[in-house]
C-alpha positions in Angstrom: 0.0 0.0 0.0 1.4 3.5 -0.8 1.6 6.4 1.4 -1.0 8.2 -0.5 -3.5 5.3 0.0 -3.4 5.9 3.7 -6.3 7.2 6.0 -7.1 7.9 9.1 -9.0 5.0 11.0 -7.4 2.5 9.0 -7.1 -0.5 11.2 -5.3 -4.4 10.5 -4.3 -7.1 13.4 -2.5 -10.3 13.9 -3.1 -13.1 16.2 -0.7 -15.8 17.5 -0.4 -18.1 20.4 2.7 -17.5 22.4 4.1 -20.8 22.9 7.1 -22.1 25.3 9.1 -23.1 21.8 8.6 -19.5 20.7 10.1 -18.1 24.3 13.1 -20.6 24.4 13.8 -19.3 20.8 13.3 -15.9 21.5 15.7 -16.4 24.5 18.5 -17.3 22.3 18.4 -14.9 19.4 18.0 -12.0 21.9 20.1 -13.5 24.3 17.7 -12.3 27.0 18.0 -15.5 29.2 16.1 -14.2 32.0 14.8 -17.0 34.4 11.6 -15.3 34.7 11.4 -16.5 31.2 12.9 -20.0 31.5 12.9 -21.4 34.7 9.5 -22.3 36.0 11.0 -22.8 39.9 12.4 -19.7 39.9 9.0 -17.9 37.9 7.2 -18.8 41.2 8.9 -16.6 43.0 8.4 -13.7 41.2 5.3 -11.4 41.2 3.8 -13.5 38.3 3.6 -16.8 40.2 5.0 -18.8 37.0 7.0 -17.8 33.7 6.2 -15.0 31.6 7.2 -14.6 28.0 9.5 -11.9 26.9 7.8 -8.5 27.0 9.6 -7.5 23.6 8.3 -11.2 22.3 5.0 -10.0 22.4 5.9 -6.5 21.0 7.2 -8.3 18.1 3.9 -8.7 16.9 3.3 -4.8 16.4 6.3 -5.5 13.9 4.7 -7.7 12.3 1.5 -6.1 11.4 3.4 -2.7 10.7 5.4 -4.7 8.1 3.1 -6.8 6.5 -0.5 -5.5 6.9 -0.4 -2.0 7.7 1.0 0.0 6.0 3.0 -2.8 4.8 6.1 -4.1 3.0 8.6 -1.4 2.2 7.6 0.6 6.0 10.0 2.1 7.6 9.9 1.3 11.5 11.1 4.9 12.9 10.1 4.5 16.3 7.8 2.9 19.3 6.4 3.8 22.8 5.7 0.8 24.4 4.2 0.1 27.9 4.0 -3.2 29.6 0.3 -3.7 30.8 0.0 -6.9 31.9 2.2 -10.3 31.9 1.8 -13.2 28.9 2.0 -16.2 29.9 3.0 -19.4 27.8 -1.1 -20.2 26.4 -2.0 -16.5 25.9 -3.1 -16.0 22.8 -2.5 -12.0 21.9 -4.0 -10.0 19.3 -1.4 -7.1 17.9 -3.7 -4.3 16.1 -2.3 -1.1 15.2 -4.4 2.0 14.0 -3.6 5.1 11.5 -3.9 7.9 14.3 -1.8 10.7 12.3 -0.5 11.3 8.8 2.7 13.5 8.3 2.2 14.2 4.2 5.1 16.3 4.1 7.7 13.8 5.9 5.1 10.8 4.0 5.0 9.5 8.3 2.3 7.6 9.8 1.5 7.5 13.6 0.1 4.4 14.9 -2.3 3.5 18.0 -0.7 0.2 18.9 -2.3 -2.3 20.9 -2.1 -5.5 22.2 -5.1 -7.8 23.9 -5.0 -11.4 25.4 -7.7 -13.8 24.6 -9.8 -12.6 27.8 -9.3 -8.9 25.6 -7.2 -7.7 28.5 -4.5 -5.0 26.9 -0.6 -6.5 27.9 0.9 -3.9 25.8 -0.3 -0.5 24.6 1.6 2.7 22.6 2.3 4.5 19.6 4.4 4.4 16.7 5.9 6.1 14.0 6.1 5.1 10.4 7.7 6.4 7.2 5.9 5.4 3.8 6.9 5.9 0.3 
């Protein structure tokens, strides 16, 4: 979709369950080998009461629809605000939707409402980002 295609309103989503291969994976490309993560012993001692999956795991998914749904292939991911909600858990299945909110025609720049639900609809992540768009 071109820059000039855009409005305001415009809305596209992605669902995925989060699963324990996806955390143990996402642990070793990121390196983040947190045992809040990884080691369910150690998860029950935390706030959480058993493991979490990466916080950044799930904001992958904002990536995802940015770069393949809306606006699409050949965006240009300029920048996020992100805040942590509430935890996923390994089972959570999370819904990543982002909304046009602002378009910058003379910088061709998008601003984003993005958002991401659990399957009970509760928001784990919420925050805005900003887009650049041939």
């Amino acid at each position: 979709m071109k820059y000039s295609e855009l409005k305001l309103g415009m809305k596209s989503s992605i669902t995925k369950t989060i699963t324990e291969t996806d955390v143990i994976l996402y642990s070793g490309v990121s390196l983040d080998t947190n045992p809040a993560h990884l080691n369910e012993e150690y998860a029950k001692t935390t706030m959480f009461k058993k493991r979490i999956a990466h916080g950044m795991l799930t904001a992958g998914l904002i990536s995802a629809v940015l770069g393949t749904r809306l606006p699409g292939e050949g965006s240009i991911y300029m920048g996020q605000e992100l805040k942590f909600k509430a935890p996923v858990y390994m089972g959570d299945t999370i819904t990543a939707e982002v909304e046009i909110i602002e378009l910058i025609d003379e910088k061709n720049q998008i601003i984003l409402k993005t958002v991401c639900t659990n399957q009970d609809g509760k928001v784990v992540i919420d925050g805005t980002a900003r887009i650049m768009k041939k």
